[in-house]
C-alpha positions as CSV (number, residue, x, y, z in Angstrom):
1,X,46.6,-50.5,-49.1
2,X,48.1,-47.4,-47.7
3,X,51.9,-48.4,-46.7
4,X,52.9,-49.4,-50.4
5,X,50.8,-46.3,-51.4
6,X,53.1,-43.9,-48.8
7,X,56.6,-45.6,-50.2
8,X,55.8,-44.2,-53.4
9,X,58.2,-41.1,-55.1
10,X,56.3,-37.6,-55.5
11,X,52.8,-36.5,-54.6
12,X,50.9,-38.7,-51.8
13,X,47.6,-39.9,-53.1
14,X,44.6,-38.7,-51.6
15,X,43.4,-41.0,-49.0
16,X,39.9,-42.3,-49.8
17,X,37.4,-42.8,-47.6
18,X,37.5,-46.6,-47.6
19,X,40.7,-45.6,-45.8
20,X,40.2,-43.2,-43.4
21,X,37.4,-45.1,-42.4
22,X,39.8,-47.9,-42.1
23,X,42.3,-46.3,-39.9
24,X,39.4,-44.9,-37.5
25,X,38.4,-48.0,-36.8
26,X,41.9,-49.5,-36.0
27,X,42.4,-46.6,-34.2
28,X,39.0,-47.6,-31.9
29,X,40.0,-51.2,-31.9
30,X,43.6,-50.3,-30.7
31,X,41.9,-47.5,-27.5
32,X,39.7,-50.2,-26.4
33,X,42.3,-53.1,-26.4
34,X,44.5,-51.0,-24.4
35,X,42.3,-50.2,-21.7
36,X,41.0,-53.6,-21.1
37,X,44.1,-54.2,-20.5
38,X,45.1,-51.9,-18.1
39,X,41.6,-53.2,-16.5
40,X,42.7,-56.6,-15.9
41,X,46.6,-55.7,-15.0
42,X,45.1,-52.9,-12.2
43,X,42.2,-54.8,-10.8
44,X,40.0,-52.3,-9.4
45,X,39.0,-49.1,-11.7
46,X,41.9,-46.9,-12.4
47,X,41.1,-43.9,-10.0
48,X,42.9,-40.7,-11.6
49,X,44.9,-43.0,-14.3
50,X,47.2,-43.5,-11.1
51,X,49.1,-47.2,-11.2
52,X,50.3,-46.7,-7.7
53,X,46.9,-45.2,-6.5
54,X,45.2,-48.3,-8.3
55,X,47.7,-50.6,-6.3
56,X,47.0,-49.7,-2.6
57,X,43.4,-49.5,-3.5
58,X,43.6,-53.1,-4.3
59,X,45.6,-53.9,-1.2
60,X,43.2,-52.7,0.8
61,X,39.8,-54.0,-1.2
62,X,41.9,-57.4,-0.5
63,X,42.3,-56.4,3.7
64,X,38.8,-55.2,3.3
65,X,37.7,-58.5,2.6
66,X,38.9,-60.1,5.6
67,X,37.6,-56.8,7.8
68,X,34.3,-57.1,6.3
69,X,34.3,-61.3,7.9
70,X,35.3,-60.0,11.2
71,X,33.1,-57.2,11.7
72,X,29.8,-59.3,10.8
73,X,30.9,-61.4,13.9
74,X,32.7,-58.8,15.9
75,X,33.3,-55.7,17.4
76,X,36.2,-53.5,17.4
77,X,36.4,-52.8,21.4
78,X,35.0,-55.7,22.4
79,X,36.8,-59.7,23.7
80,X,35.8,-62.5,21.2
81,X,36.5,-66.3,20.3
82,X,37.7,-64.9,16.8
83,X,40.1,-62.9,19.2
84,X,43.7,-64.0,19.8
85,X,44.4,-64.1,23.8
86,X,46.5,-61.2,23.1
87,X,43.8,-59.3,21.6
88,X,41.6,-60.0,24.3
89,X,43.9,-58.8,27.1
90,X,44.4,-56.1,25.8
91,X,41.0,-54.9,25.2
92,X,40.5,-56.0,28.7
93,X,42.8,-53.8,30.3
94,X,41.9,-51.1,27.8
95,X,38.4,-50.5,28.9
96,X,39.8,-51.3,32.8
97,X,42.2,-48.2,32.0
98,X,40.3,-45.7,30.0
99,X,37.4,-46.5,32.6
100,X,38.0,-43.5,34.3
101,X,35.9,-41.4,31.7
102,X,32.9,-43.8,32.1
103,X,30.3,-41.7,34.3
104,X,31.9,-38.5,32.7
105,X,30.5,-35.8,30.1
106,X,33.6,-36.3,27.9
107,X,31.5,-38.4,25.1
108,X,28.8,-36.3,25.2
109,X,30.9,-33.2,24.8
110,X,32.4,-35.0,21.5
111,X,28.9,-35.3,20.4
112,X,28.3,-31.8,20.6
113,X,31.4,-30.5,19.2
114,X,30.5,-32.5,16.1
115,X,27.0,-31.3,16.1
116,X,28.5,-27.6,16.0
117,X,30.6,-28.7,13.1
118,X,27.8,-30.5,11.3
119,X,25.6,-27.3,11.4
120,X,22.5,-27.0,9.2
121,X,22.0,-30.3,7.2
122,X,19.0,-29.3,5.5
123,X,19.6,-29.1,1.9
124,X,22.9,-31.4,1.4
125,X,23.9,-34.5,0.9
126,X,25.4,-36.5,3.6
127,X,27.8,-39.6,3.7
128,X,28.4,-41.7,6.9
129,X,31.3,-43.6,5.9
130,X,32.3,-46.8,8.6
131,X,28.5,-46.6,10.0
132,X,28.1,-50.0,11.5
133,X,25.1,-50.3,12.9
134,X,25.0,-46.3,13.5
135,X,26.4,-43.8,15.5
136,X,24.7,-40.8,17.5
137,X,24.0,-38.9,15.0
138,X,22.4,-41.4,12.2
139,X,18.9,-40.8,13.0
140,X,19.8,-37.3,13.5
141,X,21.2,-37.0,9.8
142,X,18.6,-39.6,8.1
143,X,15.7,-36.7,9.4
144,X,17.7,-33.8,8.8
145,X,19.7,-34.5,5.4
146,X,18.4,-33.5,1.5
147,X,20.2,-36.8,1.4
148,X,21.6,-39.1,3.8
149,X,23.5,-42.3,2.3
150,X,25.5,-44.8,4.9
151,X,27.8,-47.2,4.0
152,X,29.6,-50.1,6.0
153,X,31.5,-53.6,5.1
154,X,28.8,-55.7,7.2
155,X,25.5,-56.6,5.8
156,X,24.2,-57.3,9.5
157,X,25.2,-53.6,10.9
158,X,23.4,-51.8,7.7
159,X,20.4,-54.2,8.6
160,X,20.8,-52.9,11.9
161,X,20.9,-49.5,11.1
162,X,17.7,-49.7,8.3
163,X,15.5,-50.5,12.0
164,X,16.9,-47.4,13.2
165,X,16.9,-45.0,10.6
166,X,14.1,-46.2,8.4
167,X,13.3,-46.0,4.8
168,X,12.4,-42.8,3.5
169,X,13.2,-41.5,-0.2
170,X,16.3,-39.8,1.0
171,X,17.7,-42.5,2.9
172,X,20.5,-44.8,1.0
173,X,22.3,-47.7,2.8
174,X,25.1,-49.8,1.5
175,X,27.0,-53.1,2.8
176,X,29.2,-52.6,0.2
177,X,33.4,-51.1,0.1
178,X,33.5,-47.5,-0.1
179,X,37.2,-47.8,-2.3
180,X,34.9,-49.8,-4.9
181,X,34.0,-47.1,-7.5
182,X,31.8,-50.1,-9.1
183,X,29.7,-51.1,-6.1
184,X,30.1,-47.5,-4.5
185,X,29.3,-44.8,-7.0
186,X,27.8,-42.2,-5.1
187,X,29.5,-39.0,-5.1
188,X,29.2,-34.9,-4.8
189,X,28.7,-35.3,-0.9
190,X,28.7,-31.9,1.2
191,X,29.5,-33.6,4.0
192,X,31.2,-36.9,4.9
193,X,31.1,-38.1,8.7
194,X,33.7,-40.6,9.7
195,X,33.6,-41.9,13.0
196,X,36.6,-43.9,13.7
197,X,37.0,-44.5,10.1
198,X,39.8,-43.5,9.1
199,X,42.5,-45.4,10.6
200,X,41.4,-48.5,9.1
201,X,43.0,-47.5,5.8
202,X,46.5,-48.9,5.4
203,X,47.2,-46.3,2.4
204,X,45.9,-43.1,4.5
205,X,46.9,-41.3,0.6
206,X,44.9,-43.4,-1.4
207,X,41.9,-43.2,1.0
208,X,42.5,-39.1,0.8
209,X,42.0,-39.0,-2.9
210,X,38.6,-41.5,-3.3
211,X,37.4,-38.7,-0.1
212,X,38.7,-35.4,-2.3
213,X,36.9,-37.3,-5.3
214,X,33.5,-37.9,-3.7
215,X,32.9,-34.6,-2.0
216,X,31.2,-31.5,-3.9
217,X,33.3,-28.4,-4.2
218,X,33.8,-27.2,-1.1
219,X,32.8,-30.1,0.7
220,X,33.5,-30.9,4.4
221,X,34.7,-34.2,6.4
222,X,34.8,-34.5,9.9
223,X,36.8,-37.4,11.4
224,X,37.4,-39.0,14.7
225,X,40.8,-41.2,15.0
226,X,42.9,-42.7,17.9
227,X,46.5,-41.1,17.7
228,X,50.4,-42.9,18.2
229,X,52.4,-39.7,18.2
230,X,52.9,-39.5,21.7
231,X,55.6,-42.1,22.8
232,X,53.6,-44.1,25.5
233,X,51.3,-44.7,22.9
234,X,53.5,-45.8,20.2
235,X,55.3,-48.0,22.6
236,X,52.6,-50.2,24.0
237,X,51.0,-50.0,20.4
238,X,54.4,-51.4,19.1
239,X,54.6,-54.3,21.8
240,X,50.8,-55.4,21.1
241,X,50.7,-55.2,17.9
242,X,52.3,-59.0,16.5
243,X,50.0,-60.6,18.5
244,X,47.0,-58.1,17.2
245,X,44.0,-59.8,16.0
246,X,43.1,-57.1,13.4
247,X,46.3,-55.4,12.8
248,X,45.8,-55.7,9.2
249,X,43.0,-52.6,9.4
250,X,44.3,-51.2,12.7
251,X,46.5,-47.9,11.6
252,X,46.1,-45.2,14.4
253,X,47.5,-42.2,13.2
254,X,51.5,-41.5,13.0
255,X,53.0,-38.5,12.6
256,X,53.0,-38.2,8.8
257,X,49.4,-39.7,9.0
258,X,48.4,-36.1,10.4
259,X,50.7,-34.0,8.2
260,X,49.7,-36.0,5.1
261,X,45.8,-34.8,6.5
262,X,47.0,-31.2,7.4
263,X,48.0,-30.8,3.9
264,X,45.5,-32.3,1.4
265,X,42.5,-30.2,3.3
266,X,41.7,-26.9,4.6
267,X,41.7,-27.6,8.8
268,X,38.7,-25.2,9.7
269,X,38.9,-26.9,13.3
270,X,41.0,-29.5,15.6
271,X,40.4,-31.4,18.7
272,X,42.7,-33.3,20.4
273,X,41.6,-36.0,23.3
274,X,43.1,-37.2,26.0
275,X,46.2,-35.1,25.9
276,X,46.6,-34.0,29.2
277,X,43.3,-36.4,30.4
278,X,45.5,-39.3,30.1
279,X,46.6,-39.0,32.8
280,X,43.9,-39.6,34.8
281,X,44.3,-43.1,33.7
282,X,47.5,-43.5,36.2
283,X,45.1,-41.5,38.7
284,X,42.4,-43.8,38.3
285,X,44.5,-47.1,39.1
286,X,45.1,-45.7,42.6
287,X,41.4,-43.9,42.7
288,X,38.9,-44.7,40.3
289,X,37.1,-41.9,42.0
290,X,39.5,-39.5,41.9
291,X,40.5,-41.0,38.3
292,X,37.1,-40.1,37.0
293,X,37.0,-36.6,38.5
294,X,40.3,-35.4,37.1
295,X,39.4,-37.1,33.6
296,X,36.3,-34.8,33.9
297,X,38.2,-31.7,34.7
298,X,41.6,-32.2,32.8
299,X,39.1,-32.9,29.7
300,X,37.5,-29.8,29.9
301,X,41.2,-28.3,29.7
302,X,41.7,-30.2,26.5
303,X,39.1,-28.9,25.2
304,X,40.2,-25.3,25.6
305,X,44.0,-25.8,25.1
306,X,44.1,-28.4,22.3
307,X,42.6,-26.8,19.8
308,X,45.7,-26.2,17.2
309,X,47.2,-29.0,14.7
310,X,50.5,-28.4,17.3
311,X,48.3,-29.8,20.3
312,X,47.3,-32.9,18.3
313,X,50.3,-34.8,19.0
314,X,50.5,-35.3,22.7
315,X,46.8,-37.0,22.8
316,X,45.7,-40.1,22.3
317,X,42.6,-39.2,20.0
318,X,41.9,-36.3,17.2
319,X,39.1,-35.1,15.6
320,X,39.0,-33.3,12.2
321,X,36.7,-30.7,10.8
322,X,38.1,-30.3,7.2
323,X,36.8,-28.6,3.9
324,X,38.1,-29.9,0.6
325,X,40.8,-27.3,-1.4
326,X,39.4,-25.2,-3.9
């Protein structure tokens, strides 16, 4: 054996092959060992050899879980029995409040800020992450796209969606968890469409890093997210959110939510909504008429004025059009 043969005075022995063939085989044994068991101490695939990474993934495959129950029979804006009261009134009085921009052009002007983003889809390969059962733009991206995959938690919305957007050859759907690099392995996407996605990531980080991971070089994301910066937001927020229903997956976006986005992309554009629109709200409680009309116009002012990552934290909502670093 080789350790009586290396306590030996002068000249080492050659080593024979019996023995290097020996010690390559340990060697193997010891490798594969090792990363079985960092397999079953991590859980989930370790993304980037990070043990911290590989920890909030798992926290939220686990919250995931649960989200992925609710949403197959619920909404996120809508009352429900799965509701607590407090969930429900405050829903209630959410759609009674933002009411004011029913009957307006804002959503539609949303829509075609995102188009403009979008631009030519022909030739790449598209990701709608958070799809449910589609947004205004799925049948738009299943026709236009190289490749369009969608993925969602809920097996009924991606059933939806399949009616909508049929099955052609470049058409992928998924019920499936998007932080799963097991279930989920598609990657090398040129553009990655998240409409209020984003905020239901408890580790905003971790979430950053699977998005960096799956986009080609060069690859864009464009995101649409309520906001918590501006202090009337975080207060009611803070009040409501004990008796919140889905708080577990409910993370509108702090302060260092959009500095921790301003810095780990390039921002090639901005939008903030309802900065100076919310108001209208309060307008709209005394007029609804006069509510929607000045939500109309005091949009279109957003739209001009907050367009810089300064503006963003005064609304209530922000959408990103972001390019991954070189």
């Amino acid at each position: 054996m080789l350790a009586p043969a290396l306590a030996q005075d002068g000249p080492a022995p050659a080593i024979s092959a019996a023995d290097t063939a020996w010690m390559m085989a340990t060697t193997a044994s010891l490798a594969l060992q090792t990363c079985r068991l960092l397999s079953d101490n991590c859980g989930p695939k370790l993304r980037g050899g990070n043990p911290l990474e590989a920890q909030k993934i798992s926290e939220m495959l686990e919250i995931n879980k649960d989200q992925k129950n609710y949403y197959e029979v619920a909404s996120g804006g809508s009352t429900h029995e799965v509701n607590s009261a407090a969930t429900n009134t405050w829903r209630r009085l959410r759609s009674r409040v933002l009411g004011v921009f029913d009957g307006t052009a804002v959503a539609k002007s949303i829509d075609d800020l995102h188009r403009q983003w979008m631009g030519d889809l022909s030739g790449k390969k598209v990701l709608e992450l958070g799809v449910g059962n589609g947004s205004p733009f799925s049948r738009e991206m299943a026709h236009s796209a190289r490749e369009y995959v969608a993925i969602d938690l809920s097996q009924s919305r991606i059933d939806e969606l399949r009616k909508k957007v049929g099955t052609a050859e470049n058409v992928k759907l998924y019920a499936t968890d998007f932080l799963s690099a097991e279930a989920f392995p598609e990657e090398k996407f040129d553009l990655i469409y998240a409409m209020a996605v984003f905020h239901h990531f408890k580790h905003l980080d971790a979430l950053l890093d699977v998005v960096e991971r799956k986009l080609a070089p060069g690859g864009q994301v464009i995101t649409y997210d309520p906001v918590k910066v501006w202090w009337g937001a975080r207060l009611l927020r803070a009040a409501f959110r004990p008796f919140q229903t889905d708080a577990a997956w409910e993370h509108p976006f702090a302060e260092q939510s959009l500095a921790t986005i301003e810095k780990r992309f390039r921002v090639l554009h901005c939008q903030g909504i309802m900065g100076k629109a919310k108001w209208a709200c309060i307008a709209g409680a005394i007029s609804p008429a006069a509510g929607r009309r000045l939500a109309q116009q005091w949009h279109e002012d957003d739209l001009r004025t907050m367009t810089a990552t300064r503006t963003l934290r005064s609304c209530l909502q922000v959408s990103y059009h972001l390019q991954k670093m070189p």
